[in-house]
C-alpha positions as CSV (number, residue, x, y, z in Angstrom):
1,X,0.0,0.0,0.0
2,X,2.9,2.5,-0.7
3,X,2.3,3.0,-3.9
4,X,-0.7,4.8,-5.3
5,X,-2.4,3.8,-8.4
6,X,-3.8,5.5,-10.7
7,X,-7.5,4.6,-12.7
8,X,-8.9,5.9,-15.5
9,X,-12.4,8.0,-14.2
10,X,-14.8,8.1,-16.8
11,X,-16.2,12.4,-17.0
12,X,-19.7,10.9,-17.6
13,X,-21.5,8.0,-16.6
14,X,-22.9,5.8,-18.7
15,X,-26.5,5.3,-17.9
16,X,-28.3,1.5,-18.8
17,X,-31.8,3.7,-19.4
18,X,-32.5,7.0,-20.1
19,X,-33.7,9.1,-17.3
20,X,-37.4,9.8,-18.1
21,X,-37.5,5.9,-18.1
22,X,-38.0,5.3,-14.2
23,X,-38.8,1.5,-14.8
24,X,-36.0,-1.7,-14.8
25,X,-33.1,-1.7,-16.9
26,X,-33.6,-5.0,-19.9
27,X,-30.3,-4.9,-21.0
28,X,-31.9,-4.6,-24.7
29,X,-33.9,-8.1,-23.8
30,X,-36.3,-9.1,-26.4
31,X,-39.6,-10.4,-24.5
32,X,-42.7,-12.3,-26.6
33,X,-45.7,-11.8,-25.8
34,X,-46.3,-15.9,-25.4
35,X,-43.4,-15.6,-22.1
36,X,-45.8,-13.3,-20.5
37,X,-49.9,-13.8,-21.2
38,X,-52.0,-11.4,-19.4
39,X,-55.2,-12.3,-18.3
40,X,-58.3,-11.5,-20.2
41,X,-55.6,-10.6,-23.5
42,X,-57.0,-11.8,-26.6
43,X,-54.5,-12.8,-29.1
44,X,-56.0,-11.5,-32.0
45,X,-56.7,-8.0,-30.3
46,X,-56.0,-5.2,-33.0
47,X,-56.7,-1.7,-31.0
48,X,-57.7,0.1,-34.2
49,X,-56.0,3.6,-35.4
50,X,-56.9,5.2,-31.8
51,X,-58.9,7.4,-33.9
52,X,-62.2,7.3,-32.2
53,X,-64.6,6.2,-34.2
54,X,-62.8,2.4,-35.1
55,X,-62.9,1.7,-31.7
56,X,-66.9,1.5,-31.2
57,X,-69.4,0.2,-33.6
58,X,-72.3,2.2,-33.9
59,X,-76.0,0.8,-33.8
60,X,-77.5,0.2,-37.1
61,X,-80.4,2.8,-36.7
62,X,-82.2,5.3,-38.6
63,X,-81.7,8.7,-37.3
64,X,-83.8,10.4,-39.8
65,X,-86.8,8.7,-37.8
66,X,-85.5,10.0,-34.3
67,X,-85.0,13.5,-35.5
68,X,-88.6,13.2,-37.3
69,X,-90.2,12.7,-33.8
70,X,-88.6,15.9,-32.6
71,X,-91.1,18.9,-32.5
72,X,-89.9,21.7,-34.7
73,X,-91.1,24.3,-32.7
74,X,-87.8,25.5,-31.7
75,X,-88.6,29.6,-31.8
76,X,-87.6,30.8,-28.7
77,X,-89.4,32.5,-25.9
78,X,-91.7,36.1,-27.1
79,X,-89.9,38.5,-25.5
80,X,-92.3,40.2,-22.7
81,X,-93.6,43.4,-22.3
82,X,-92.1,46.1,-19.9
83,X,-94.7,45.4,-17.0
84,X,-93.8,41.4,-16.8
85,X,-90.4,42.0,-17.1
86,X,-90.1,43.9,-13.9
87,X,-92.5,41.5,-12.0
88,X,-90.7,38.8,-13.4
89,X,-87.2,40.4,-12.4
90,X,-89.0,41.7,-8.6
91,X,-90.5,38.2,-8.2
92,X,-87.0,36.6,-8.4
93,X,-85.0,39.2,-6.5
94,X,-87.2,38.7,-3.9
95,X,-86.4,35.1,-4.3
96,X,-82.9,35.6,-4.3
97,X,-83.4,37.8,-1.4
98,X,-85.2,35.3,0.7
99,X,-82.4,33.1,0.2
100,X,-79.2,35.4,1.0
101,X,-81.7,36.1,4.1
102,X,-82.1,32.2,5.1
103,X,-78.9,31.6,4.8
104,X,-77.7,34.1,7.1
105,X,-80.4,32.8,9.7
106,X,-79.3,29.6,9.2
107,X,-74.7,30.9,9.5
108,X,-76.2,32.9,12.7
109,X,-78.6,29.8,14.2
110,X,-75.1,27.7,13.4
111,X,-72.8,30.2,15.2
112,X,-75.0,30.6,18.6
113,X,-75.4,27.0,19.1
114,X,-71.5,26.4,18.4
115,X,-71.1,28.9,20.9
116,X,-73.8,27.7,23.1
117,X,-72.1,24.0,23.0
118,X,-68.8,25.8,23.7
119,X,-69.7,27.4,26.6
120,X,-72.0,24.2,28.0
121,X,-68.0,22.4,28.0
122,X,-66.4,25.4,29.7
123,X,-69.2,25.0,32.5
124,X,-68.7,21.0,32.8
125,X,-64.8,21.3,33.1
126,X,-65.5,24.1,35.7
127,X,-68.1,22.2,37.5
128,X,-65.6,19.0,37.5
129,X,-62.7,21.4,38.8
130,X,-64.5,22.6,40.7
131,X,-66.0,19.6,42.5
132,X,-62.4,17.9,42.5
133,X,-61.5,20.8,44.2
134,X,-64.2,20.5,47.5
135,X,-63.3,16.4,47.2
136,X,-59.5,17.5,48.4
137,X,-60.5,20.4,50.9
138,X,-63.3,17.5,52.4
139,X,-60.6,14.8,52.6
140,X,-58.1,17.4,54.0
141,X,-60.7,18.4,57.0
142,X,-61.6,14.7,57.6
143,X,-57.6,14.0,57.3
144,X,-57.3,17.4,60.3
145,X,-60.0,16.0,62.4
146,X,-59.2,12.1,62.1
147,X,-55.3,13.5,63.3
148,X,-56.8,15.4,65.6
149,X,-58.5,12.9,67.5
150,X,-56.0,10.7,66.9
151,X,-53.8,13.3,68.8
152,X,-56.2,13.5,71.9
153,X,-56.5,9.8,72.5
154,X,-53.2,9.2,72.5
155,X,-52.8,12.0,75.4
156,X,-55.7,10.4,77.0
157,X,-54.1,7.0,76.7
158,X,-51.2,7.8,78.1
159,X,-52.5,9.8,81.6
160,X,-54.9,6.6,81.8
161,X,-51.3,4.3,81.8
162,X,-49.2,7.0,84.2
163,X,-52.5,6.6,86.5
């Protein structure tokens, strides 16, 4: 290991696929189709010139009748007069109106009880504090008062054993 060798670094890799390809290097393999059936492929399978129209048959119908059914009373709407117009457009503003109006009801009926159900939780946790809270102050007076008499009977035992 004294001596250092030298080796020829290649400036660019050589790559086996090209880098859009994101799939397994074949090594230029040649696969048939008979190594590898899919399911459900038939053999004789051509897909057509992906054209659109190759790919579906279409029914062998006469469209001269269904057209012929079609009414041809296709003139639009008469236009109407002035007075119709407005209580056409004031009967659907009013509408439109009555809509904007419901939906604000029904964002302000959504809002009081999300705030209604917020503050019903802020009450239970304070209740449950709350109650924890009188729990530890009744255990600490029954803890005082058991100690206390636990106190005076042992000063009462004692001056009846000295007696």
């Amino acid at each position: 290991m004294d001596k250092f060798s030298s080796r020829d670094i290649p400036k660019t890799k050589e790559r086996d696929r090209s880098p859009k390809n994101k799939g397994v290097a074949l090594n230029d393999s040649d696969f048939t189709a008979e190594e590898f059936p899919l399911s459900g492929w038939g053999p004789n399978f051509t897909p057509g010139d992906w054209s659109g129209t190759s790919d579906i048959l279409l029914p062998d119908c006469n469209f001269d009748d269904i057209f012929a059914s079609l009414s041809l009373n296709l003139d639009p709407p008469p236009t109407l007069d002035k007075i119709s117009r407005s209580k056409t457009f004031a009967d659907r503003s009013r509408l439109i109106n009555g809509a904007d109006r419901a939906e604000k009801e029904i964002a302000r009926l959504q809002g009081e009880a999300a705030s209604r159900s917020i503050r019903d939780q802020d009450l239970a946790e304070k209740h449950a504090k709350a109650l924890h809270r009188t729990e530890r102050k009744g255990r600490q007076k029954l803890a005082a008062i058991v100690n206390n008499r636990a106190a005076h009977f042992a000063t009462e035992f004692g001056r009846l054993n000295e007696a």
